[in-house]
C-alpha positions, 0 to 999 in steps of 0.5 A, spaced: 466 512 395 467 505 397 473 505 396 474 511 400 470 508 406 475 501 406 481 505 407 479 509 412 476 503 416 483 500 415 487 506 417 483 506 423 484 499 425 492 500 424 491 506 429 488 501 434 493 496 433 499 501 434 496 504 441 495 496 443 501 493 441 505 496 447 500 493 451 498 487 449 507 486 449 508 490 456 507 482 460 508 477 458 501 472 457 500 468 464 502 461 464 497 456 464 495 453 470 491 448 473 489 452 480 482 453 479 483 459 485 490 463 485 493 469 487 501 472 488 502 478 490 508 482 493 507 483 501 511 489 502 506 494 497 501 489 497 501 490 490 497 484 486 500 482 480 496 476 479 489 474 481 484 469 478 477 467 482 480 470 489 474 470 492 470 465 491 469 460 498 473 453 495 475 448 500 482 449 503 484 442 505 491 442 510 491 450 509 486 452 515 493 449 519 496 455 517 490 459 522 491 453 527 499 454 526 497 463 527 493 462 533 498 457 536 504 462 536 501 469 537 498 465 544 502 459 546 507 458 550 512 454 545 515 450 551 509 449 554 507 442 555 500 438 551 497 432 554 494 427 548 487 426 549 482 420 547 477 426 544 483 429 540 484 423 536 477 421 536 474 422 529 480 422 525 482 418 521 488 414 521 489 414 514 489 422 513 496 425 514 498 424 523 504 424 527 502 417 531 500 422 537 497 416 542 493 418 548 497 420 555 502 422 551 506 429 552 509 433 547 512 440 548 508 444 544 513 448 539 514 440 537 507 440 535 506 445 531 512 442 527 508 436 527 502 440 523 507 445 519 511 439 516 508 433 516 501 437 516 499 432 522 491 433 524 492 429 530 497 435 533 492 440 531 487 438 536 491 437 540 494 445 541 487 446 540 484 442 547 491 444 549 490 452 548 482 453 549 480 446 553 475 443 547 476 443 539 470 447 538 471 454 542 478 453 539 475 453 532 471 459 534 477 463 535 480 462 528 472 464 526 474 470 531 481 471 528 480 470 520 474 476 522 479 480 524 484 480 520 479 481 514 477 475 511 470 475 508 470 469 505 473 464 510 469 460 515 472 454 519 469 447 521 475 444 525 483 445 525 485 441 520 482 442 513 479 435 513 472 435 509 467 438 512 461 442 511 461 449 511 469 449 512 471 454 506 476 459 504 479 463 499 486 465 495 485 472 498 483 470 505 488 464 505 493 470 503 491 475 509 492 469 514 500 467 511 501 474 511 500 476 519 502 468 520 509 470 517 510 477 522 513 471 527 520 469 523 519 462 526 513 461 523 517 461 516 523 457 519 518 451 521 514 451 515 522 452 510 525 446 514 524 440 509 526 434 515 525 434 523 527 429 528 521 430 534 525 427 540 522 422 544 516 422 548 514 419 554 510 413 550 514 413 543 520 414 540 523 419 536 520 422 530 523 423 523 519 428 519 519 430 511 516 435 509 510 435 504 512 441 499 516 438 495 518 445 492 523 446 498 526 439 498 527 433 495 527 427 499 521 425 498 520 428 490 526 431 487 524 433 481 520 440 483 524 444 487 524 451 486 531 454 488 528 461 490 522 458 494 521 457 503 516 454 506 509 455 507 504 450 506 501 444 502 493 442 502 490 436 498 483 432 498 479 430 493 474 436 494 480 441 495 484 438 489 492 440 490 493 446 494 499 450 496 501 456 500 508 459 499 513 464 499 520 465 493 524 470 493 529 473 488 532 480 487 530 483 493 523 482 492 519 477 495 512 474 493 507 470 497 503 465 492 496 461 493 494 457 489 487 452 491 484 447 486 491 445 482 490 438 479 494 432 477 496 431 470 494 424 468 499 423 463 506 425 466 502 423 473 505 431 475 502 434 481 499 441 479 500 446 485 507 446 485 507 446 476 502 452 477 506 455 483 513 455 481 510 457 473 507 464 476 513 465 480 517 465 474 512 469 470 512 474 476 520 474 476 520 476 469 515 481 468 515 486 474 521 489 478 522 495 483 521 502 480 523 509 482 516 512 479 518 519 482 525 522 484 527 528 489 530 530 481 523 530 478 521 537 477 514 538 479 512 545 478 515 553 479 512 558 484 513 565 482 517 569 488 516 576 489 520 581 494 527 578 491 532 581 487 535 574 485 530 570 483 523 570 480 520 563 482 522 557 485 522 550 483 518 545 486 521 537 486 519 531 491 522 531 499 524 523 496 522 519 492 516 513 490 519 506 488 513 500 486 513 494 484 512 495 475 511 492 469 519 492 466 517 497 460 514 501 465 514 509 463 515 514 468 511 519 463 506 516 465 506 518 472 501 522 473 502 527 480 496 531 483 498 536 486 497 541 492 500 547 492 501 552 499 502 558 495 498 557 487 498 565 487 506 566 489 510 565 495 514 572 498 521 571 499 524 569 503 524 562 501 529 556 503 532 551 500 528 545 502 522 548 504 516 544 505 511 549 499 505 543 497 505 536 497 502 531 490 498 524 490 502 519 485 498 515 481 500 512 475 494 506 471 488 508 475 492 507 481 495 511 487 501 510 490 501 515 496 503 522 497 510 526 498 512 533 500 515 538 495 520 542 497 524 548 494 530 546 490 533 553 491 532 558 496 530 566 495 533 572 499 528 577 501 530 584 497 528 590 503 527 596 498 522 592 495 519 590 502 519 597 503 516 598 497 510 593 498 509 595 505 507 602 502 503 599 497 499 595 502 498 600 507 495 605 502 491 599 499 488 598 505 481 600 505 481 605 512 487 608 509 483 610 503 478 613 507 482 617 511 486 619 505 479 621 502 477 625 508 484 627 510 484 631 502 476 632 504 478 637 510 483 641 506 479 643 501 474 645 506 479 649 509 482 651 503 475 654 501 475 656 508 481 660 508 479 663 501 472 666 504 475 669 510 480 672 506 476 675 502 470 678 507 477 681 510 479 684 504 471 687 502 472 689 510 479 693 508 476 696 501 470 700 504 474 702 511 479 705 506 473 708 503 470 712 509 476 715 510 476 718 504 470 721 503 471 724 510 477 727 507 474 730 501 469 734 506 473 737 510 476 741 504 
């Protein structure tokens, strides 16, 4: 008995381990990082493919200059002209990351930004700030105003650079909405990928020469990170933030935005960890996911039964197109599973046209919905007139008042009938004893 009991608990576990295995080995294990707080998804779908912590309030570091950079285009004149204020540079420090702006000096605004995208100056953020709404602080309450809007429920901004400060937070999946509606202005991404800029001369200083601090897009300050499919968009790094990094890469047509927040610096090869981290979950995602059709105008969904045709018994249903998502590369189509939503579940009358709208079906597939689509008919049916007249009678006398007409209709000629019976009998006793009378005045006579 025993024995019996171990062979069934052993069957059993290899029967687990047969179902797992394809999905333990449908992805490829994520790498390890070093980012305490991590998302990369694909815009397009908005599918996650991978997430790790985030939602959880960390510091952000030069990623809130991602918010200040939004605001700026959605709301500046690029060719407009900022003056530099005492209050701008007041408080900085001249040791964080600036671009030497000096007091009195004017600089068109679409400099500036560069100033904050690629050499991640905090100086030319308080400057546009001043610049678009007068002070700093109602310039920080309109990123708090516009971070609400666009969904964030985990971000809240001290000031428009990201230097340490109580209360100033994000987090990967608001850092990711923000990089999103920031990137729906294409110069957005053209400053943010351009690894040198020349600032031209002001009236107080000399032309300016710019690297880029993200060293995944170039390779004149450290050569050895880039990442050939990546563009732009921006780093971060205080001791209280770690090494941050918002980009985007694209290969094969599919395109990513990565954030990954809190990376460290490996002690012993001295390697900064958001741009190991960033490229290794590209990578990764590359591997493991592609565009699939999920659902094709060929997918046979389901038949109708079709009457009043002499061609046909029913018609086919299939997709008016076709669903593609970002999947897994194993992924199976059997296992889409399609809700459907039939116009005519009973049967449909003919006729029916090639192409005709008769239902729709919600697509899910892992719990997950991908949308709806019209189903159509794959061929038509011709309406047969004999059978319509035919059907035509049939419902004529299956309606109820029909019925009753029929019913009271039969009703009067039975009664009539009867009617005529009696009539004609009282008619023929009349004749029998007027035939008799006759008779017997005859014999009398005699």
């Amino acid at each position: 008995m025993t024995k019996m009991k171990f062979f069934a608990s052993f069957l059993l576990f290899c029967l687990i381990l047969t179902f797992a295995a394809p999905l333990a080995s449908a992805i490829d294990d994520v790498p390890e990082i070093s980012a305490k707080s991590v998302i990369i998804a694909e815009p397009e779908s908005g599918e996650v493919v991978y997430e790790k912590n985030a939602d959880d309030r960390v510091d952000i570091a030069s990623l809130t200059k991602m918010m200040t950079a939004l605001i700026v285009l959605e709301e500046a004149d690029m060719d407009s002209v900022a003056t530099v204020s005492y209050s701008a540079l007041d408080a900085l420090d001249p040791d964080s990351s600036i671009a030497d702006l000096r007091p009195s000096e004017e600089m068109r605004v679409e400099d500036l930004l560069k100033c904050v995208l690629i050499q991640s100056a905090n100086d030319a953020c308080n400057v546009l700030a001043e610049h678009l709404y007068g002070s700093i602080e109602a310039f920080v309450a309109r990123m708090n105003e516009r971070a609400a809007e666009l969904g964030c429920t985990n971000t809240h901004f001290m000031n428009t650079h990201g230097l340490t400060e109580d209360g100033h937070y994000s987090s990967a999946r608001d850092l990711y909405k923000i990089a999103l509606e920031a990137l729906k202005h294409p110069e957005f991404l053209e400053i943010c990928n351009t690894a040198r800029v020349e600032i031209p001369a002001t009236n107080i200083h000399d032309a300016r020469v710019f690297l880029s601090t993200n060293y995944l897009i170039s390779t004149q300050k450290v050569p050895d990170y880039v990442y050939y499919y990546a563009k732009g968009i921006k780093t971060g790094h205080t001791s209280a933030a770690g090494y941050c990094l918002t980009s985007t890469a694209e290969k094969d047509d599919v395109l990513y935005i990565c954030v990954v927040l809190g990376s460290e610096r490996d002690p012993e090869t001295n390697r900064i960890g958001s741009f190991d981290d960033t490229r290794a979950l590209y990578e990764w995602a590359f591997d493991n996911f592609s565009y699939q059709q999920m659902v094709t105008k060929s997918t046979v969904v389901a038949e109708i039964p079709v009457s009043l045709s002499s061609e046909v018994d029913y018609v086919t249903l299939v997709p008016n197109g076709s669903i593609e998502a970002l999947l897994p590369n194993d992924f199976d189509p059997d296992e889409v599973k399609l809700d459907l939503h039939l116009d005519y579940e009973d049967g449909i009358e003919a006729p029916v046209e090639k192409g005709q709208k008769l239902g729709t079906a919600s697509v899910t597939w892992n719990g997950k919905s991908y949308g709806e689509i019209d189903l159509v008919a794959l061929g038509s049916a011709s309406l047969d007139k004999t059978l319509l007249l035919i059907q035509n009678v049939k419902d004529f006398f299956a309606r109820p008042w029909v019925l009753w007409i029929v019913i009271a209709a039969a009703a009067l000629i039975v009664f009539y009938i009867i009617f005529l019976v009696v009539i004609n009998s009282k008619r023929r006793r009349r004749r029998r004893s007027a035939s008799n009378y006759r008779g017997s005045s005859r014999r009398r006579r005699y």
